[in-house]
C-alpha positions as CSV (number, residue, x, y, z in Angstrom):
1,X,-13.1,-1.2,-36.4
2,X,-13.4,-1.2,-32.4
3,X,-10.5,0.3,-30.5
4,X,-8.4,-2.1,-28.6
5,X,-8.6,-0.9,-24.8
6,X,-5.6,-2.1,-22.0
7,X,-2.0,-3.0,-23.2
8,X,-1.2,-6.6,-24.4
9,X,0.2,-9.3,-22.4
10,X,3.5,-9.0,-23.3
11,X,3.1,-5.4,-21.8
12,X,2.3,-6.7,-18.6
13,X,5.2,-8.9,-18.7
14,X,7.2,-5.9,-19.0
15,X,5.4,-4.4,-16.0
16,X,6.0,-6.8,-13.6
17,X,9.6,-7.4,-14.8
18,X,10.2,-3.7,-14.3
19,X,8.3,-3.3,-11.0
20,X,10.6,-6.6,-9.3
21,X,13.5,-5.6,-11.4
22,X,14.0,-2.1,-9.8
23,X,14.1,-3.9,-6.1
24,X,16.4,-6.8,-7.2
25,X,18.7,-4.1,-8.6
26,X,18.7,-2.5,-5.6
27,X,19.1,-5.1,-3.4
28,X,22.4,-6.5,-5.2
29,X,23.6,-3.2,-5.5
30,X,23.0,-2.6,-2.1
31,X,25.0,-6.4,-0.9
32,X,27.8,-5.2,-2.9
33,X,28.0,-2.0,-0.8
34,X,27.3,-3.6,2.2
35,X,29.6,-6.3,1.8
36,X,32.6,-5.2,-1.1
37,X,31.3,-8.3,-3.4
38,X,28.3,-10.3,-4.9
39,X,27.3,-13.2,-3.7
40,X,24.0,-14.9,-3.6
41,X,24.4,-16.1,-0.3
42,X,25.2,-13.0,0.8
43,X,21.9,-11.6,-1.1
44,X,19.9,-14.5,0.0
45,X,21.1,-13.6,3.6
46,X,20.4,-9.5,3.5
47,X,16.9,-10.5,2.2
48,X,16.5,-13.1,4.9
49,X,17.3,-10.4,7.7
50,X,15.8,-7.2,6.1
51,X,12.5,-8.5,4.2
52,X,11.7,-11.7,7.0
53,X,12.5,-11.1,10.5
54,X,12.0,-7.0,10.9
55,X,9.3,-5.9,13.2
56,X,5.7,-6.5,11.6
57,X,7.2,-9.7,9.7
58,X,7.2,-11.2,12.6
59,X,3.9,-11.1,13.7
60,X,2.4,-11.6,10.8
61,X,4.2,-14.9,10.3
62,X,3.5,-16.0,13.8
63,X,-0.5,-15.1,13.1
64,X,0.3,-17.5,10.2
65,X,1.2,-20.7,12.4
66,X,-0.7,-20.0,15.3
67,X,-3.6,-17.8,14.8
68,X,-5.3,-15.3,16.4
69,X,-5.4,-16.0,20.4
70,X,-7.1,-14.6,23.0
71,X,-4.3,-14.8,26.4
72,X,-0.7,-14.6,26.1
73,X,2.0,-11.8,24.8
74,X,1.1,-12.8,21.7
75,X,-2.6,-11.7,21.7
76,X,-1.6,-8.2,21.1
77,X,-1.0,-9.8,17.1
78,X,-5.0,-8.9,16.9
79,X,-3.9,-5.6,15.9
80,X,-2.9,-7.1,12.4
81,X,-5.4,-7.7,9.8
82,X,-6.0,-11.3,8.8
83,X,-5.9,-11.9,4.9
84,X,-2.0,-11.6,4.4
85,X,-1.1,-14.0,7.1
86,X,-3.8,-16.5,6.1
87,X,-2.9,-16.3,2.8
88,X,0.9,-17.5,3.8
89,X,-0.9,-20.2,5.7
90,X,-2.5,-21.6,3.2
91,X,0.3,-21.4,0.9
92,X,2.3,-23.2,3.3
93,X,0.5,-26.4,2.5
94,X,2.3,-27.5,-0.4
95,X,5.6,-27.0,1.9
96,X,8.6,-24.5,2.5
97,X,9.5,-21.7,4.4
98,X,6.7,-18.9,5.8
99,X,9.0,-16.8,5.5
100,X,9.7,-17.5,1.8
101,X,6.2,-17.9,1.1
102,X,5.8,-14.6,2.3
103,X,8.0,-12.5,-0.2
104,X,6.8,-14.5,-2.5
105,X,3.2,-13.6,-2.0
106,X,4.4,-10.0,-1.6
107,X,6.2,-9.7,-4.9
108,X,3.7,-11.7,-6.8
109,X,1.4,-8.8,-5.6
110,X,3.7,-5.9,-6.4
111,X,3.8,-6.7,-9.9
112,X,-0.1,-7.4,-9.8
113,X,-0.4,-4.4,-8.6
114,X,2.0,-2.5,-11.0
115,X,0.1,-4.1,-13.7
116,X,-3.1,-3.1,-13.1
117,X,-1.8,0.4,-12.2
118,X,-0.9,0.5,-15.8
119,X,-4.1,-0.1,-17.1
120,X,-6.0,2.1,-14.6
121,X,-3.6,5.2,-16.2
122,X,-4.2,3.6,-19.7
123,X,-8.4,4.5,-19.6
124,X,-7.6,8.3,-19.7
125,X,-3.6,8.5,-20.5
126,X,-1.2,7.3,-23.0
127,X,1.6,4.5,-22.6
128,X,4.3,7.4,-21.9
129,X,2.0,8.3,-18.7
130,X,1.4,4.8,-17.8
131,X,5.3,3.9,-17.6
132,X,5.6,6.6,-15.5
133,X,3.4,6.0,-13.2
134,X,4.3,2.2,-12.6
135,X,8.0,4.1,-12.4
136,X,6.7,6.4,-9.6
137,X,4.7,3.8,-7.8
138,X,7.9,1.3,-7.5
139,X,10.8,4.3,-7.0
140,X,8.6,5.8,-3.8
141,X,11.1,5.8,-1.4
142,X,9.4,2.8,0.7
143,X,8.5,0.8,-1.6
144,X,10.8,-1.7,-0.9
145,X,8.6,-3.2,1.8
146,X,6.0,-4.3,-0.6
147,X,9.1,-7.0,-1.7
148,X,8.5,-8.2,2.2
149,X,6.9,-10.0,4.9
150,X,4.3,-6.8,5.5
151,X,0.9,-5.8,3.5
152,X,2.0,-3.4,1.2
153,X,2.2,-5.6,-1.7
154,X,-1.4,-7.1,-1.1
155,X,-2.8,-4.4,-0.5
156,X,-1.6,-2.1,-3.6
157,X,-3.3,-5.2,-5.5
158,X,-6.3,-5.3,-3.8
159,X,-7.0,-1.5,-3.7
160,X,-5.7,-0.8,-7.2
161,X,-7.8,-3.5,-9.0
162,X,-11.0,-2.3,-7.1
163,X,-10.3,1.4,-8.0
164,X,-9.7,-0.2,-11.4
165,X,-12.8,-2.0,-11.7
166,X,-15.2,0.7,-10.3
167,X,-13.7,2.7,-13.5
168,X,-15.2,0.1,-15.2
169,X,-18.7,0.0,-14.0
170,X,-17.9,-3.2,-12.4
171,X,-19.8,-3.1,-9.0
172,X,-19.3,-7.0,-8.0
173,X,-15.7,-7.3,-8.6
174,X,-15.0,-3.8,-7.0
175,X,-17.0,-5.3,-4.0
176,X,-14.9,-8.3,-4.0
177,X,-11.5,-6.4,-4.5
178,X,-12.8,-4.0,-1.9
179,X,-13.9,-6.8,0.9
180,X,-10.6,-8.3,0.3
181,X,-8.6,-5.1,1.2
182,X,-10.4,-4.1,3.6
183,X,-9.8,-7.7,5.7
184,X,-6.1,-7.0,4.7
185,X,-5.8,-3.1,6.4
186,X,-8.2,-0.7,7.9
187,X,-7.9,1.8,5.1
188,X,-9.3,-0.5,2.7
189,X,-12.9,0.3,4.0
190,X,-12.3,3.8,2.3
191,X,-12.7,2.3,-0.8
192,X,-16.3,2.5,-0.3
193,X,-16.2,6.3,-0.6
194,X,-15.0,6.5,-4.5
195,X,-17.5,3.2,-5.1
196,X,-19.9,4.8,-4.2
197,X,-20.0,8.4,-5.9
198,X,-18.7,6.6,-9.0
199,X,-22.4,4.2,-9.1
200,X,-24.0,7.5,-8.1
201,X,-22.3,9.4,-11.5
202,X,-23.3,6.4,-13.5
203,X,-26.4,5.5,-12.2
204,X,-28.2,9.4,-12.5
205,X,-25.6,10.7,-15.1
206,X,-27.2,9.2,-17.8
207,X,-24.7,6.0,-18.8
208,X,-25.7,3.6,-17.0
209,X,-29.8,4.3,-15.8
210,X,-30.7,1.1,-14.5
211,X,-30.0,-0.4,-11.4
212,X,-27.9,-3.9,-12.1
213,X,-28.1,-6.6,-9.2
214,X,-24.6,-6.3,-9.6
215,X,-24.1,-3.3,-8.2
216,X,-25.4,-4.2,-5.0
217,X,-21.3,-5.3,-4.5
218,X,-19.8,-2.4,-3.9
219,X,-21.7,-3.1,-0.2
220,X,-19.2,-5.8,0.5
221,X,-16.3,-3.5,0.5
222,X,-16.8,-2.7,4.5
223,X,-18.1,-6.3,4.9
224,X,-14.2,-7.1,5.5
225,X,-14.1,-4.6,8.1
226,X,-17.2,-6.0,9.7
227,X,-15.7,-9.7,9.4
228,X,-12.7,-8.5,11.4
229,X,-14.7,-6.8,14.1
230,X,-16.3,-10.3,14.1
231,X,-12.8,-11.8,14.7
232,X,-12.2,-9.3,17.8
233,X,-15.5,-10.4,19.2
234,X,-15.3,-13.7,19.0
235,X,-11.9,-13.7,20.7
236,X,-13.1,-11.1,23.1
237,X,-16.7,-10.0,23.0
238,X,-15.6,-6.7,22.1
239,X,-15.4,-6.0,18.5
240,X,-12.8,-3.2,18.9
241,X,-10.4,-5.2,21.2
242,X,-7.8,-3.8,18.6
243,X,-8.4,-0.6,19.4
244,X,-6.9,-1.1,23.4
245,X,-4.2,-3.0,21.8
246,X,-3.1,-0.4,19.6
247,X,-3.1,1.9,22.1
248,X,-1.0,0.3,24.0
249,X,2.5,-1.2,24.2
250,X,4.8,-1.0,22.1
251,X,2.6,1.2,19.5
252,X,0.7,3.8,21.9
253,X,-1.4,4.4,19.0
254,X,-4.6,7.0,19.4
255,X,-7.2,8.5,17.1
256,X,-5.5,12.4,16.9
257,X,-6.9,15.1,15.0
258,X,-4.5,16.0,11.7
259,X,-2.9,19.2,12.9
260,X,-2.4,17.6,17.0
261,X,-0.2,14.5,15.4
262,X,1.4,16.9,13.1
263,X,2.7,18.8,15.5
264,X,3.6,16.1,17.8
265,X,5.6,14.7,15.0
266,X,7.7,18.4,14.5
267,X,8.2,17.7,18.3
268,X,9.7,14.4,17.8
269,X,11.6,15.3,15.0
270,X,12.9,17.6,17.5
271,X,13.5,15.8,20.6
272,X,14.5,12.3,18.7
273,X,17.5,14.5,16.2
274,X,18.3,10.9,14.5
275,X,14.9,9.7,13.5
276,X,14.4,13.1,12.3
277,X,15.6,12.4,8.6
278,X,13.9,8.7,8.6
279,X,10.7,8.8,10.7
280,X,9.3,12.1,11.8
281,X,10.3,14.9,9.4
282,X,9.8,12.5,6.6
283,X,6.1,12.0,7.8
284,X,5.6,15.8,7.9
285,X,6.9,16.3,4.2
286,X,4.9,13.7,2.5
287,X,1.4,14.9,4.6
288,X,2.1,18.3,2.6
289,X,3.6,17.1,-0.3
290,X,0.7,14.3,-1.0
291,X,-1.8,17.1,0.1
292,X,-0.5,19.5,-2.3
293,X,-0.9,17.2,-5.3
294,X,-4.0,16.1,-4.8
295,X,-5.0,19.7,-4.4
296,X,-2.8,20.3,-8.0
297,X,-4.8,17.3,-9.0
298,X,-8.0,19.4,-8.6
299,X,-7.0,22.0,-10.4
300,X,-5.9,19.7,-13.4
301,X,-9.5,18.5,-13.5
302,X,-8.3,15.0,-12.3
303,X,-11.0,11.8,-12.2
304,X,-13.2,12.8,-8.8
305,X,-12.9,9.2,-7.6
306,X,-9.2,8.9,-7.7
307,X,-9.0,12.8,-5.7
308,X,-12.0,11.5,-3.3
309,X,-9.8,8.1,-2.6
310,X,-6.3,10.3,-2.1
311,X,-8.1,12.9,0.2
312,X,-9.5,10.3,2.8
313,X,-7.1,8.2,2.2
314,X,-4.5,10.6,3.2
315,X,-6.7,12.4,5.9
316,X,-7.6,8.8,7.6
317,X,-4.0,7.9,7.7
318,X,-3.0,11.1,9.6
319,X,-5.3,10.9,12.1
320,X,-3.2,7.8,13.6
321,X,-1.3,9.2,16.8
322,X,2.1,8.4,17.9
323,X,2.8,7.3,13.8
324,X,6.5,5.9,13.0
325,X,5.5,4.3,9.8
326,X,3.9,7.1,7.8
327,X,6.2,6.6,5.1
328,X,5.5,2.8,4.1
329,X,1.7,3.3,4.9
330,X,1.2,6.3,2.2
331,X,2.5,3.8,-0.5
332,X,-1.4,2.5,-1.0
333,X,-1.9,6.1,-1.7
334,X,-1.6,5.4,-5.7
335,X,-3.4,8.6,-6.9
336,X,-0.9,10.7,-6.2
337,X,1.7,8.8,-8.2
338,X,-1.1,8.7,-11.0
339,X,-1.7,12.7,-10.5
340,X,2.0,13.0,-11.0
341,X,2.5,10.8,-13.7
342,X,0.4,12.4,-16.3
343,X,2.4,15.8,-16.3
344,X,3.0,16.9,-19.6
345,X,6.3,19.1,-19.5
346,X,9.4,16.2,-20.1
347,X,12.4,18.2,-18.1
348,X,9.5,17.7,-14.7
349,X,9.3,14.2,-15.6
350,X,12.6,14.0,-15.6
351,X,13.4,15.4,-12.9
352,X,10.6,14.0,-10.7
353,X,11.7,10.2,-11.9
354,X,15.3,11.4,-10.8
355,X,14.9,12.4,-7.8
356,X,12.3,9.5,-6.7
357,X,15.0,7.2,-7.9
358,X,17.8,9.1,-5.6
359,X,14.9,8.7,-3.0
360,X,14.6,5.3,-2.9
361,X,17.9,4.0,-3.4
362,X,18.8,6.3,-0.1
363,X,16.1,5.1,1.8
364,X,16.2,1.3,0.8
365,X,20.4,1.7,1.7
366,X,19.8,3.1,5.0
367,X,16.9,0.3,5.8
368,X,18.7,-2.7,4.3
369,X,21.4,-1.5,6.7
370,X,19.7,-1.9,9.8
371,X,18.7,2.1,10.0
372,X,15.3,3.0,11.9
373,X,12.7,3.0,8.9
374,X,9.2,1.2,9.8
């Protein structure tokens, strides 16, 4: 009899009902500190302020009325990549609130994502390490912006499923899922990297020896890139307009080599004493701590697609200068949590699910109450 691969679907019910449970628990609990009592106005109100109107929801709704546009304040919005935003547009058709419609696209996501997180740990671990990594993924400290107006949840879809698929073999829908992310942040491009040494393994390596029309799609995972560039020009005639805006105000945002923007981040974390503990020290830590797993990761013979994706992943991402949202951006990088997730000693496990828990409920607290965490 052939071996069943993947959970069922009640097990993905149980996935997504855990990944949205653990940030609707938090956010009551969180209303009842806030406030003394329950309510669900009061909820519905501390989700409307914190997970709508903050920073980057903003622009991404306003892309999602009115577009791209080339004059104006507003025109610095090309900066944000255009998949999420239309997606709310389009959603918006059968009626109700963007910003409604927003969540909801974010959370439908996060469980997506959670779900096919499972599954990707399921083709080399057991259930035990699958829990645990959904667990990790959804008690990172930052996590609780995937449940907003913002990318994260999108992308963690988009990016896991690809990875997930090129485990599979599946060139075309990795090259879909790929294109996809990459038109929703620039880091999706990098999916290309563990695409293509994972055709190369299967093409020469023996299992897979001739070439499949198919697998030409793992070429469409930079075409989302390409198509943004396109956007740029076409607003512009410059197809890295973004690039001026970035750098400008209110972001200031330059291509730095790794060690120059960690060092300008110890300054920070110096100069600016009360973002230390919620910005600039916390960027620091998780450079080294997501660094030293993956390198742990090596060691422990992990897949080479999942340590190729973490390492330029993580390297890409610190190479932004002037950062002040490291913490929600190094959510998309999954293979640590996976890394982590398949250690074998239980009092580690514990104590790693602990502490992540204590993590995220201090960090969620201090952003759901207005604190300085981007």
């Amino acid at each position: 009899m052939k071996k069943k691969i993947g959970a069922s679907w009640r097990a993905w019910l149980l996935v997504a009902g855990l990944s949205l449970g653990i940030h609707y628990l938090m956010l009551v609990i969180a209303q009842i500190l806030l406030h003394g009592s329950f309510s669900f106005a009061g909820l519905g109100q501390l989700i409307n302020e914190r997970l709508t109107q903050p920073g980057d929801a903003v622009r991404y709704l306003d892309i999602a009325r009115n577009g791209y546009v080339a004059a104006g304040e507003n025109a610095i919005n090309l900066v944000f990549y255009p998949l999420y935003p239309l997606l709310i547009r389009i959603c918006s058709c059968l009626g109700g609130d963007m910003g409604v419609i927003g969540m909801i696209i974010s959370q439908v996501c996060l469980a997506g994502a959670s779900v096919f997180l499972y599954e990707l740990v399921l083709l080399d671990g057991d259930k035990r390490m699958a829990w645990d990594g959904v667990l990790l993924l959804n008690l990172y400290p930052f996590s609780l912006f995937a449940m907003g107006v913002f990318t994260e949840g999108l992308f963690l879809l988009l990016t896991i499923s690809c990875m997930y698929a090129i485990r599979k073999g599946n060139f075309l829908w990795a090259g879909i899922a790929g294109f996809f992310s990459a038109l929703t942040r620039t880091q999706g491009m990098l999916l290309i990297f563990p695409a293509v040494y994972q055709w190369i393994v299967l093409r020469f390596g023996g299992e897979k020896s001739k070439m499949r029309w198919k697998d030409l799609g793992l070429l469409l995972i930079p075409g989302g890139f390409i198509l943004y560039l396109g956007i740029n020009y076409s607003l512009h005639g410059n197809p890295f307009k973004f690039l001026e805006y970035e750098a400008a105000e209110p972001w200031y945002q330059t291509t730095e080599w790794i060690g120059r923007n960690i060092s300008l981040q110890y300054d920070q974390a110096h100069e600016l004493q009360g973002l230390g503990l919620t910005i600039y020290w916390v960027q620091i830590a998780l450079y080294f701590i997501f660094l030293s797993v993956l390198i742990y990761g090596l060691f422990r013979k992990e897949k080479m697609i999942y340590l190729l994706y973490g390492g330029v992943y993580l390297g890409f991402t610190y190479l932004s200068g002037w950062m002040i949202s490291g913490g929600r951006y190094m959510l998309g990088c999954f293979p640590v949590m996976m890394i982590l997730a398949k250690g074998k000693d239980d009092w580690k496990r514990r104590l790693l699910l602990m502490g992540a828990g204590m993590l995220f409920f201090a960090y969620s607290l201090f952003y759901l109450m207005g604190h300085a965490i981007m």
